[in-house]
Short mmCIF file of the C-alpha atoms (twelve columns), coordinates in Angstrom:
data_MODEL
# 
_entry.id   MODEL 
# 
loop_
_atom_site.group_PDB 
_atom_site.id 
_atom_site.type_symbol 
_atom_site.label_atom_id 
_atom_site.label_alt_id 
_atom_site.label_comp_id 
_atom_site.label_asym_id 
_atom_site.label_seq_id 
_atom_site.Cartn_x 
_atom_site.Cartn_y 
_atom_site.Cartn_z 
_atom_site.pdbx_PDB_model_num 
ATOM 1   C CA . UNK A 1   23.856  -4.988  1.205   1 
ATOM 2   C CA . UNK A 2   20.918  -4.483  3.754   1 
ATOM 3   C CA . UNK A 3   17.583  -3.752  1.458   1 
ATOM 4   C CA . UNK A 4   13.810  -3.352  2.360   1 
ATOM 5   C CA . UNK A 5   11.610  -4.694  -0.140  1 
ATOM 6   C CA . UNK A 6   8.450   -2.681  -0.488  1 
ATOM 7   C CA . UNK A 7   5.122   -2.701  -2.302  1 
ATOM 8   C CA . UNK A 8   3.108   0.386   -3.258  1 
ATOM 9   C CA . UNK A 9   -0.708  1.011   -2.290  1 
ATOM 10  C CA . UNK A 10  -3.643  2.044   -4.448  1 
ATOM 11  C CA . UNK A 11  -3.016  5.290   -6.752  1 
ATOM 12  C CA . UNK A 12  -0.245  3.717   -8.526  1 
ATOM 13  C CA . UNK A 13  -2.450  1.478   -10.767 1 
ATOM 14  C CA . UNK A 14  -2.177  2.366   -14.594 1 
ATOM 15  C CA . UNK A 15  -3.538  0.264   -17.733 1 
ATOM 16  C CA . UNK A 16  -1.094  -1.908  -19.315 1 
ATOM 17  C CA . UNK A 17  0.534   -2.080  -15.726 1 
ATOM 18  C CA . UNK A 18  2.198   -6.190  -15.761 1 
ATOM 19  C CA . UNK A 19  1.712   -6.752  -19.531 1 
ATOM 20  C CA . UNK A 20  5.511   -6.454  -20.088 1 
ATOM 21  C CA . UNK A 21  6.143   -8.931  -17.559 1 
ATOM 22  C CA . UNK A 22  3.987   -11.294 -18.689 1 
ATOM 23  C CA . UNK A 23  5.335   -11.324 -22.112 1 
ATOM 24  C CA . UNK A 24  9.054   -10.988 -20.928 1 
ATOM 25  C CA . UNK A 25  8.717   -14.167 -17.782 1 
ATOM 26  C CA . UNK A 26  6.631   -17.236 -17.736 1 
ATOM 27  C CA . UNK A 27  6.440   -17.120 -14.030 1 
ATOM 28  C CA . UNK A 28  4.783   -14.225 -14.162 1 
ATOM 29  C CA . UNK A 29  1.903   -14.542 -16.603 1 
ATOM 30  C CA . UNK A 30  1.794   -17.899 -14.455 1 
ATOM 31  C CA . UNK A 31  1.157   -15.360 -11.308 1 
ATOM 32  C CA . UNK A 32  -1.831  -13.492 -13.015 1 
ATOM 33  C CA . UNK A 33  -3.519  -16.647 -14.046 1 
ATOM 34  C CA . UNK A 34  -3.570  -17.869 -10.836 1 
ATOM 35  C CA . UNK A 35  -4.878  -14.444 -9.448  1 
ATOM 36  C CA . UNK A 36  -7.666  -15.009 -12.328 1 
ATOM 37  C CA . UNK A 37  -8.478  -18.291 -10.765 1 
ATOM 38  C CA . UNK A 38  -8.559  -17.162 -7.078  1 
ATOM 39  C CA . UNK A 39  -10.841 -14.402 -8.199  1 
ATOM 40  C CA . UNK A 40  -12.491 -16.377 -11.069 1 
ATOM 41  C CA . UNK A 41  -12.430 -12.973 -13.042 1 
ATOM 42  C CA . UNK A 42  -10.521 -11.906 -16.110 1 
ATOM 43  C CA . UNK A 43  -8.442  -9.164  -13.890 1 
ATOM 44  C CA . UNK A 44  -5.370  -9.815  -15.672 1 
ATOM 45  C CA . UNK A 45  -7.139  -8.488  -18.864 1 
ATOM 46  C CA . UNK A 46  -8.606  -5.582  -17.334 1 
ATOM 47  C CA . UNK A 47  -4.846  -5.230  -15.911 1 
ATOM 48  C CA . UNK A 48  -3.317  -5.240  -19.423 1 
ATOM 49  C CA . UNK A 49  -6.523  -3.543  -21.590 1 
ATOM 50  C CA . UNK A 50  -8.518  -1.548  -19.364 1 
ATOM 51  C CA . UNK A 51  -11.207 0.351   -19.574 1 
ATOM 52  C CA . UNK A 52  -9.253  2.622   -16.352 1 
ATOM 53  C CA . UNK A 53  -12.319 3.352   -14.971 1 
ATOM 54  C CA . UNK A 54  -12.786 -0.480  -14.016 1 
ATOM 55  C CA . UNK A 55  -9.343  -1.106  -12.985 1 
ATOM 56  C CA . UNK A 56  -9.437  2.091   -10.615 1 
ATOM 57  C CA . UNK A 57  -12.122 0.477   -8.740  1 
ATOM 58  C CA . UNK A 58  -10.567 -0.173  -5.279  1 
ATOM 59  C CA . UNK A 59  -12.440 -3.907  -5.371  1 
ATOM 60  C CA . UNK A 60  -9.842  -4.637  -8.671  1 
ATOM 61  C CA . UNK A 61  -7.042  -2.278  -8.346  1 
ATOM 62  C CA . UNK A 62  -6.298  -3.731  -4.759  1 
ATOM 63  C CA . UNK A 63  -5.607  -7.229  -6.392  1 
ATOM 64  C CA . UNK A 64  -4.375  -5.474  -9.138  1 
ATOM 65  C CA . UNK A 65  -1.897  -3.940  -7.873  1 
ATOM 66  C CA . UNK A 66  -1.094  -6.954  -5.436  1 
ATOM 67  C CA . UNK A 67  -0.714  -9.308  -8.354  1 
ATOM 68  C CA . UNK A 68  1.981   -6.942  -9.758  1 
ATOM 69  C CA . UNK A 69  4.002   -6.521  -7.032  1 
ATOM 70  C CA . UNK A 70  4.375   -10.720 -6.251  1 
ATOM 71  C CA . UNK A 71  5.269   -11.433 -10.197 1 
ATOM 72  C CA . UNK A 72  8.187   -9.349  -9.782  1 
ATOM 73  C CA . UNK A 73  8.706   -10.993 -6.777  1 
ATOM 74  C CA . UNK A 74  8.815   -14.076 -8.367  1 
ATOM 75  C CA . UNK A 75  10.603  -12.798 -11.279 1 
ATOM 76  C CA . UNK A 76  13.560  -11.828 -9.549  1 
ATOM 77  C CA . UNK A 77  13.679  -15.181 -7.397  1 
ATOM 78  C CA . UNK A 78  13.293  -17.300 -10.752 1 
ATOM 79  C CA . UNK A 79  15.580  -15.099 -12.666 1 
ATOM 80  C CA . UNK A 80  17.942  -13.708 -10.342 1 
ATOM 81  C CA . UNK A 81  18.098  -16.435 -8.034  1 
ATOM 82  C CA . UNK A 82  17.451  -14.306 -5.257  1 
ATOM 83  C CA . UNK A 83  15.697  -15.609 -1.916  1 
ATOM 84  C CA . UNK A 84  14.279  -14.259 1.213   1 
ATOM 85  C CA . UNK A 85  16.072  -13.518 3.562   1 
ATOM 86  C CA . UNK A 86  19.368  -13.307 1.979   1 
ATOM 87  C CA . UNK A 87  18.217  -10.379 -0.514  1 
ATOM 88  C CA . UNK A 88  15.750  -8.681  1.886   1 
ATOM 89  C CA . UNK A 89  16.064  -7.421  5.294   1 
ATOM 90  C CA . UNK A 90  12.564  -6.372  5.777   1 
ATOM 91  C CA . UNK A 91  9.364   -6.055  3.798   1 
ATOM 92  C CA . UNK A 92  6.822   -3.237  4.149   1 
ATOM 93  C CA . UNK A 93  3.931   -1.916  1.880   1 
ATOM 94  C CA . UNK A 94  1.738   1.091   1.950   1 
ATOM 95  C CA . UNK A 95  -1.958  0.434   2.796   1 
ATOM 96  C CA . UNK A 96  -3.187  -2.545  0.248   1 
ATOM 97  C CA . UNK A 97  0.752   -2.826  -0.444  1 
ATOM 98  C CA . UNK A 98  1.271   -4.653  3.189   1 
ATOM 99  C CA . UNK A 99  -0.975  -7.651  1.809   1 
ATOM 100 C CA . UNK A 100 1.469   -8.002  -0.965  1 
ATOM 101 C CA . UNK A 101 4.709   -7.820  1.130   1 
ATOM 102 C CA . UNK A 102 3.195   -10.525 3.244   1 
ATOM 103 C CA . UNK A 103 2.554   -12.443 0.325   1 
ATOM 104 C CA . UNK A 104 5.441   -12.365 -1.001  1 
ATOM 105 C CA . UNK A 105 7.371   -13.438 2.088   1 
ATOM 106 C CA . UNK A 106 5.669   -16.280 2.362   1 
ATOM 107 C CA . UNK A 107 3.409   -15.426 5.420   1 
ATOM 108 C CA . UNK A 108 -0.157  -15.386 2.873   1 
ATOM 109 C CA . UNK A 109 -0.331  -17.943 -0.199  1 
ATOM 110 C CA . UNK A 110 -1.184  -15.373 -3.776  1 
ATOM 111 C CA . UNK A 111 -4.650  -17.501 -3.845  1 
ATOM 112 C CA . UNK A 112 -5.413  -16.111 0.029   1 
ATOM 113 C CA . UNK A 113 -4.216  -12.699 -0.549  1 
ATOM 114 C CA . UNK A 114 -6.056  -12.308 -3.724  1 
ATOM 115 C CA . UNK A 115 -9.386  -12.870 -2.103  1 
ATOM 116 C CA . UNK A 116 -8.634  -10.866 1.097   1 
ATOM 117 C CA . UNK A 117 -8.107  -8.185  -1.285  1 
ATOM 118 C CA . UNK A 118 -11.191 -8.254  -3.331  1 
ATOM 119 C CA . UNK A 119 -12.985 -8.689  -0.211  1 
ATOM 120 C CA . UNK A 120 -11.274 -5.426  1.377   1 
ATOM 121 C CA . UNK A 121 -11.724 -3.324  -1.250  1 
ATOM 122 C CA . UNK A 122 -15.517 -4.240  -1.582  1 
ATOM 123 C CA . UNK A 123 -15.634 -3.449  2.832   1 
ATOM 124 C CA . UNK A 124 -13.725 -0.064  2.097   1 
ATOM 125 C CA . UNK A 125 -16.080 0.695   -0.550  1 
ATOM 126 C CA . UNK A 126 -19.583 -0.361  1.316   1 
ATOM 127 C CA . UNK A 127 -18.078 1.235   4.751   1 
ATOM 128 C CA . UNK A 128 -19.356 5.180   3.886   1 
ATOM 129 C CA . UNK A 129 -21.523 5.640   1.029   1 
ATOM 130 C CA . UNK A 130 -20.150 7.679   -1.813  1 
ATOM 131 C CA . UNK A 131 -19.807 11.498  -1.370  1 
ATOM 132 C CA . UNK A 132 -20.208 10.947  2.414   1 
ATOM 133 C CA . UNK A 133 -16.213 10.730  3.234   1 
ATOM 134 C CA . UNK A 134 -12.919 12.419  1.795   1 
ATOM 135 C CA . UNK A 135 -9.112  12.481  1.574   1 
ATOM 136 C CA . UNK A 136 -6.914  15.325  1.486   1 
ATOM 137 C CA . UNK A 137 -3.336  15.850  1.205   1 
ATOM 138 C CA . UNK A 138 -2.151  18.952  3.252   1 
ATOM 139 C CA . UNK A 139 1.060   20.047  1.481   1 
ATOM 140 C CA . UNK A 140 4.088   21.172  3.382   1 
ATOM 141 C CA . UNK A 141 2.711   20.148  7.071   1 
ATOM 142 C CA . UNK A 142 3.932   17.380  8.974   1 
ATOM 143 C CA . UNK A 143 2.304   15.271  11.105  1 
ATOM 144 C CA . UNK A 144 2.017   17.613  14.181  1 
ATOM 145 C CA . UNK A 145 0.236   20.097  12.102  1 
ATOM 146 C CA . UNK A 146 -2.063  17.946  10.395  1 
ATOM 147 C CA . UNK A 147 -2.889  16.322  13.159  1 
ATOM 148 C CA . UNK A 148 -3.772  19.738  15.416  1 
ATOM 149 C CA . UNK A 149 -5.713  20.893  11.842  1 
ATOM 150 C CA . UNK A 150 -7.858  17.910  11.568  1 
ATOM 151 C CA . UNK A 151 -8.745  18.095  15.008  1 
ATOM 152 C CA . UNK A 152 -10.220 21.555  14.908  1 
ATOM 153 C CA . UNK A 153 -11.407 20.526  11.420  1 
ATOM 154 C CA . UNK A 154 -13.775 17.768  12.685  1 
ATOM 155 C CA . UNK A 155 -16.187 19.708  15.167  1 
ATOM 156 C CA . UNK A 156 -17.863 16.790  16.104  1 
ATOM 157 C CA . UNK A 157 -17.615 14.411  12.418  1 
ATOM 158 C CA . UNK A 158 -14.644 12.613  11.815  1 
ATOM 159 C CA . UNK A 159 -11.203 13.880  10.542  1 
ATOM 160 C CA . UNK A 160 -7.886  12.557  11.087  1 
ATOM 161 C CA . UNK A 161 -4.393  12.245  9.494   1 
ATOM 162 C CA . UNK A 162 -4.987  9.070   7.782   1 
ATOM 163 C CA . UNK A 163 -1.008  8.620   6.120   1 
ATOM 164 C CA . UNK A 164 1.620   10.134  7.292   1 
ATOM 165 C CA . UNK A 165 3.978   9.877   3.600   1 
ATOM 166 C CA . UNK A 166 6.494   11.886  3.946   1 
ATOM 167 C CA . UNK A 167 8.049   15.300  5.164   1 
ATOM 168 C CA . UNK A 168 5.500   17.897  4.045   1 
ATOM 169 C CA . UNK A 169 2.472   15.372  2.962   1 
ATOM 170 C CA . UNK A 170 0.687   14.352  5.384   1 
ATOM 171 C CA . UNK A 171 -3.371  13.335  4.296   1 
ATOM 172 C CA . UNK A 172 -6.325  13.301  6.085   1 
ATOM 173 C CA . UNK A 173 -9.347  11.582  6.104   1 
ATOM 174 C CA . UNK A 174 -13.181 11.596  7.534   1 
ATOM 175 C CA . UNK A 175 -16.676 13.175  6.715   1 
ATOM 176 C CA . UNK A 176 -16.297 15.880  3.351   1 
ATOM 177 C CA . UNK A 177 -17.633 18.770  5.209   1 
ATOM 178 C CA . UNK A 178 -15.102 18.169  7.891   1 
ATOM 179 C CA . UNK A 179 -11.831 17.424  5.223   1 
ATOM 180 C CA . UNK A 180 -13.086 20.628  3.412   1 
ATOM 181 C CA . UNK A 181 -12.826 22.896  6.780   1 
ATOM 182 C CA . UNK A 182 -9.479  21.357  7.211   1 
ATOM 183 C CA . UNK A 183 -7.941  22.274  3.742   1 
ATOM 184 C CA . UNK A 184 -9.557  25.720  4.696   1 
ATOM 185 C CA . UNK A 185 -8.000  25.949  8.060   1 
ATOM 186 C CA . UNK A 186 -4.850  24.451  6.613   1 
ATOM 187 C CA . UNK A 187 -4.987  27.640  3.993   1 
ATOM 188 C CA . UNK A 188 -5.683  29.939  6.832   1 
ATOM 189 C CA . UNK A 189 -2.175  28.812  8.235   1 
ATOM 190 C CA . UNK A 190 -0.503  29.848  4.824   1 
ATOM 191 C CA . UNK A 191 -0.002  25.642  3.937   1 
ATOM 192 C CA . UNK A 192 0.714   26.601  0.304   1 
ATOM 193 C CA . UNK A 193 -2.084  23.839  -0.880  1 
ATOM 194 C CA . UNK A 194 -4.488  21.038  -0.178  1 
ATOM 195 C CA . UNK A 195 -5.353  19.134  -2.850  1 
ATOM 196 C CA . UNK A 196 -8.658  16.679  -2.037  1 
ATOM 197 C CA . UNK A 197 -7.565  13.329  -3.482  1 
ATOM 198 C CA . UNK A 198 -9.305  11.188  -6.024  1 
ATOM 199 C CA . UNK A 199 -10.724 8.359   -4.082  1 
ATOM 200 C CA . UNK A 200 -14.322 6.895   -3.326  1 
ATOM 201 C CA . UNK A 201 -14.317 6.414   0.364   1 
ATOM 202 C CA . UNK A 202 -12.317 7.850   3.314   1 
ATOM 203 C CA . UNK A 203 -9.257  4.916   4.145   1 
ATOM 204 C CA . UNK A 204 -7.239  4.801   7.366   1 
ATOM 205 C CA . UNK A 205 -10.263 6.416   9.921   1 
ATOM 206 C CA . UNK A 206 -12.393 5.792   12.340  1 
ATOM 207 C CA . UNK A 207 -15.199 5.630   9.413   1 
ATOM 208 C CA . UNK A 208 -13.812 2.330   8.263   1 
ATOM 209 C CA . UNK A 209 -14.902 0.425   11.252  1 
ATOM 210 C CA . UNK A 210 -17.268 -1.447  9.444   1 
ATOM 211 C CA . UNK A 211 -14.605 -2.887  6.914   1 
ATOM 212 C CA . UNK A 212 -12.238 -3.696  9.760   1 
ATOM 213 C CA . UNK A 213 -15.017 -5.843  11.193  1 
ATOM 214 C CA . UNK A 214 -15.576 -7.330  7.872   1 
ATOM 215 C CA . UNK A 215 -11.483 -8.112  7.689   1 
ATOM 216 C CA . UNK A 216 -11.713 -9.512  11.291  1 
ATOM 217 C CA . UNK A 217 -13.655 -12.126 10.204  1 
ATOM 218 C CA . UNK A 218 -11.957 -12.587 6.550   1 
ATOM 219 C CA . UNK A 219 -8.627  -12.702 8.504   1 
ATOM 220 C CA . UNK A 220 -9.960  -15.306 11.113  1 
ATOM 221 C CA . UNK A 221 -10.126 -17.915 8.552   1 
ATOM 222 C CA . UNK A 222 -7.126  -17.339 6.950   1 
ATOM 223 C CA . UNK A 223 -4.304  -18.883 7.588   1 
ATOM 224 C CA . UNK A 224 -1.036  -16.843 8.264   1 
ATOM 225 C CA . UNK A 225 2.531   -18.511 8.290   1 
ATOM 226 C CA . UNK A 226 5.555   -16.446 10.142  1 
ATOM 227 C CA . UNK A 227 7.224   -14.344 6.961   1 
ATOM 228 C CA . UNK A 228 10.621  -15.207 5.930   1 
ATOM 229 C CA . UNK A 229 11.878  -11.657 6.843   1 
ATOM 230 C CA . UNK A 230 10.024  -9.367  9.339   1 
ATOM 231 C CA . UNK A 231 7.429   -6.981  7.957   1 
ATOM 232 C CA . UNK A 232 7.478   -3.714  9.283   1 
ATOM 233 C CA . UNK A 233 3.646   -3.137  9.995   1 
ATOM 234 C CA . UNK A 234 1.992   0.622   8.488   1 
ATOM 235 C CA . UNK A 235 -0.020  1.115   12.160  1 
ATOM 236 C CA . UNK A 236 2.997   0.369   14.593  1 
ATOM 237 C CA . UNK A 237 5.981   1.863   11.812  1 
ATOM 238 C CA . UNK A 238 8.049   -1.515  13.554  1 
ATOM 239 C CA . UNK A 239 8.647   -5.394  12.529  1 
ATOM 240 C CA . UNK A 240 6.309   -7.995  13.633  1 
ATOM 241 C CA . UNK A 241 6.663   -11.607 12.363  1 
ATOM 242 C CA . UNK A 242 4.297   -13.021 14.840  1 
ATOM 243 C CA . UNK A 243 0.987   -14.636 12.711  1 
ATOM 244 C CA . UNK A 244 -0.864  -13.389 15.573  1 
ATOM 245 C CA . UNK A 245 -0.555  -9.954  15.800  1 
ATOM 246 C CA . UNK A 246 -0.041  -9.780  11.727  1 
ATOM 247 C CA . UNK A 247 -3.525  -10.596 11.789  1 
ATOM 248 C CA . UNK A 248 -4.449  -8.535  14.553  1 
ATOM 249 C CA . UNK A 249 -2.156  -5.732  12.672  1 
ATOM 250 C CA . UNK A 250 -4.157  -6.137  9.610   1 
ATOM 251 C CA . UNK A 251 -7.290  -5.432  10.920  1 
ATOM 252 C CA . UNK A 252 -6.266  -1.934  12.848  1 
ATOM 253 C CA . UNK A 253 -4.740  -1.165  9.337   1 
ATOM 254 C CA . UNK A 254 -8.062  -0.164  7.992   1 
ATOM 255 C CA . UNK A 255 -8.832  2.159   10.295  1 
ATOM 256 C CA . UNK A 256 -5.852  2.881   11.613  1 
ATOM 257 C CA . UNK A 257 -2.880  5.756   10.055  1 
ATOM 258 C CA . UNK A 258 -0.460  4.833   7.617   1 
ATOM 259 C CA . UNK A 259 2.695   5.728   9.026   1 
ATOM 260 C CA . UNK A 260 4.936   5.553   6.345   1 
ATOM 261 C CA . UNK A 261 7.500   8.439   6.778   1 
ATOM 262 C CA . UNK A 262 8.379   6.930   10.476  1 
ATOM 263 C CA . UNK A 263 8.462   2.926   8.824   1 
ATOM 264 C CA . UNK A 264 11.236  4.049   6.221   1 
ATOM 265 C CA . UNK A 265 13.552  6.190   8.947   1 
ATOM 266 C CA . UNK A 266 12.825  2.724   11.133  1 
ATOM 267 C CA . UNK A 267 14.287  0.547   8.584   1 
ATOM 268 C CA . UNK A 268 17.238  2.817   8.204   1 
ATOM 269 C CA . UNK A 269 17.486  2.773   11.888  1 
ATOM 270 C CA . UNK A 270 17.641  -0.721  11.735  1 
ATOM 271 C CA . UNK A 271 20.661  -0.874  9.275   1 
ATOM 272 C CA . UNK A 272 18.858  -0.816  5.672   1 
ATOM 273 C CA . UNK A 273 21.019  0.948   3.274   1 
ATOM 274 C CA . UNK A 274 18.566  0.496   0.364   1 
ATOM 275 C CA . UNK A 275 14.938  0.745   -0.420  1 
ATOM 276 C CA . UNK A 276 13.685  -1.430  -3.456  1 
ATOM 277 C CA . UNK A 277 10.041  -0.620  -4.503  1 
ATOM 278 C CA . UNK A 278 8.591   -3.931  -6.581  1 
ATOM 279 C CA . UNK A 279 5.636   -3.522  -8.362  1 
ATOM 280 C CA . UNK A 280 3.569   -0.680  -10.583 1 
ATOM 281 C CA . UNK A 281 5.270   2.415   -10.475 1 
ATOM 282 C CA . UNK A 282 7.484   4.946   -8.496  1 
ATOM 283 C CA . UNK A 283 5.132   6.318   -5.852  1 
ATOM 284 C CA . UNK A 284 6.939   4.618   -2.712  1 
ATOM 285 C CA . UNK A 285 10.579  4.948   -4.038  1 
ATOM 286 C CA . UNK A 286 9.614   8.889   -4.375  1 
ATOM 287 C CA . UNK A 287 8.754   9.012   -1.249  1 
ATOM 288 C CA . UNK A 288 12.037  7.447   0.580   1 
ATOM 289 C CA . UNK A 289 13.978  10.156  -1.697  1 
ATOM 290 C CA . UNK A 290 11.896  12.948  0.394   1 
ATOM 291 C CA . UNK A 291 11.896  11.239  3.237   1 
ATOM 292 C CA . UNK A 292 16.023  10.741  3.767   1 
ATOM 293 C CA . UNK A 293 17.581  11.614  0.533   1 
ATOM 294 C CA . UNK A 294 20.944  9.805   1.943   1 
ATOM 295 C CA . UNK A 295 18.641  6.165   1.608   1 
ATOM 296 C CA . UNK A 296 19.332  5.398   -2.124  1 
ATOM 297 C CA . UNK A 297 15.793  3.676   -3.485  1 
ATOM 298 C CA . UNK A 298 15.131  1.855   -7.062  1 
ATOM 299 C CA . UNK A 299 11.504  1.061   -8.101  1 
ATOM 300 C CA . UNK A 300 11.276  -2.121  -10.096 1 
ATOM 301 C CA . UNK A 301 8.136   -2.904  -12.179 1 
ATOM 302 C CA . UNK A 302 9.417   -3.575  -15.762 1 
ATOM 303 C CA . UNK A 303 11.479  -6.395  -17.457 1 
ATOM 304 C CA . UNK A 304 14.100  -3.420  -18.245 1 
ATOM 305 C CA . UNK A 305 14.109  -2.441  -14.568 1 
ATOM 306 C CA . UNK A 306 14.088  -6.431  -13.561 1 
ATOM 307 C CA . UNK A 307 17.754  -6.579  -15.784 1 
ATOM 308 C CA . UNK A 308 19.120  -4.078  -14.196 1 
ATOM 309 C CA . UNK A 309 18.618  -4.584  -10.843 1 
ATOM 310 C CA . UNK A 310 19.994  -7.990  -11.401 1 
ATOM 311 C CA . UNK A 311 23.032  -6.617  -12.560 1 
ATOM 312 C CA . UNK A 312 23.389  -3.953  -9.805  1 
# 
């Protein structure tokens, strides 16, 4: 069968999140530690104990999140036997999530992406100080609308459709005062809600700019191998396996749109009949289900889930 590996962004970080994996597999308790080193922090504590308002910070749920995703990775090569590319078509991830499909097909070592991470969320966070920017989601628009909305929305600040998730959830992002008139105008148009999203900066807009010249420079001394199977990139919603523009890819990424919703009906274009979501929760498997409800999709973040999508 044709599958897309994916790897979910920041929002689906929970305590306790990895803790059953590292009881359950040696490889991946083995993954955490060496995220620990990279970072020389204790993050797989704070992964497995808290306190939630630490591990929500974007500098530690980035990495956090990350270092989930690639021990289940890992889990199901060691344990399953499986191997890029004979399990895996393509690999995508939302936002953050696109470091973690690159690491785990084999184009970023877990060390490298670890760091990038840390260092990312720190740029995001420094970028706009807090209270400055905002994210919205605009429920029930799609991307034409939100993008017309945020447009009238910014009169003269910044405001744009930041990811584009799936039918009817569409978010954007920019200066508050300009994300507020946008939920307003979106109201106006009888969209049945906005819903301002819990975050501490403004992602995916033009207000990033200094964290994507921050990432420019990370990136440049990093080095990037080809990945096993082609990513399909968030900005360009189409595979690249070309170091090169993956690093060129990553940088546009932070101030550029996720488009998620057009990356999933891509990889269906391009013959995948199933979408497998590794890592902390069920955000990005939820979101195939809305986005063609004829693409079956699994989430797998737990030993229980790790048995039986072996056995599927």
């Amino acid at each position: 069968m044709n599958r897309a590996f994916v790897f979910p962004g920041q929002g689906s970080q929970a305590v306790g999140m990895g803790r059953e994996l590292a009881e359950a597999f040696p490889v991946a308790r083995h993954t955490f530690e060496e995220v620990d080193e990279a970072l020389q922090q204790k993050l797989g504590r704070l992964m497995f104990e808290g306190p939630e308002d630490q591990l929500t910070l974007t500098e530690n749920a980035q990495p956090a999140l990350m270092a989930v995703s690639v021990a289940v990775m890992r889990v199901l090569e060691r344990e399953g036997g499986l191997t890029l590319p004979a399990a895996a078509k393509f690999v995508a991830g939302h936002s953050l999530g696109e470091y973690s499909a690159l690491c785990a097909a084999g184009a970023l070592t877990l060390a490298d992406t670890a760091r990038l991470l840390r260092l990312r969320g720190q740029a995001m966070q420094k970028a706009v100080p807090v209270g400055v920017g905002a994210m919205a989601a605009i429920l029930g628009a799609d991307l034409e609308a939100a993008v017309e909305i945020a447009a009238l929305a910014a009169e003269g600040e910044v405001c744009t459709a930041a990811n584009d998730n799936a039918p009817g959830q569409v978010v954007v992002s920019g200066h508050k005062a300009a994300v507020e008139r946008a939920m307003a105008i979106a109201a106006e148009r009888g969209f049945k809600r906005s819903i301002l999203l819990p975050v501490s900066a403004p992602f995916h807009c033009p207000l990033m700019k200094p964290a994507a010249d921050r990432m420019a420079e990370a990136l440049a001394d990093v080095a990037i191998q080809a990945p096993k199977v082609p990513l399909v990139a968030n900005v360009t919603a189409a595979s690249v396996t070309d170091p090169g523009e993956i690093r060129r890819l990553l940088v546009e990424q932070v101030t550029g749109a996720v488009r998620w919703r057009e990356s999933v009906l891509y990889m269906k274009e391009q013959g995948v009949e199933q979408v497998v979501e590794l890592g902390a929760g069920k955000v990005l498997a939820g979101l195939v289900r809305r986005i063609d409800r004829d693409l079956p999709a699994t989430s797998v973040g737990t030993p229980a889930d790790v048995e039986a999508f072996l056995k599927g």
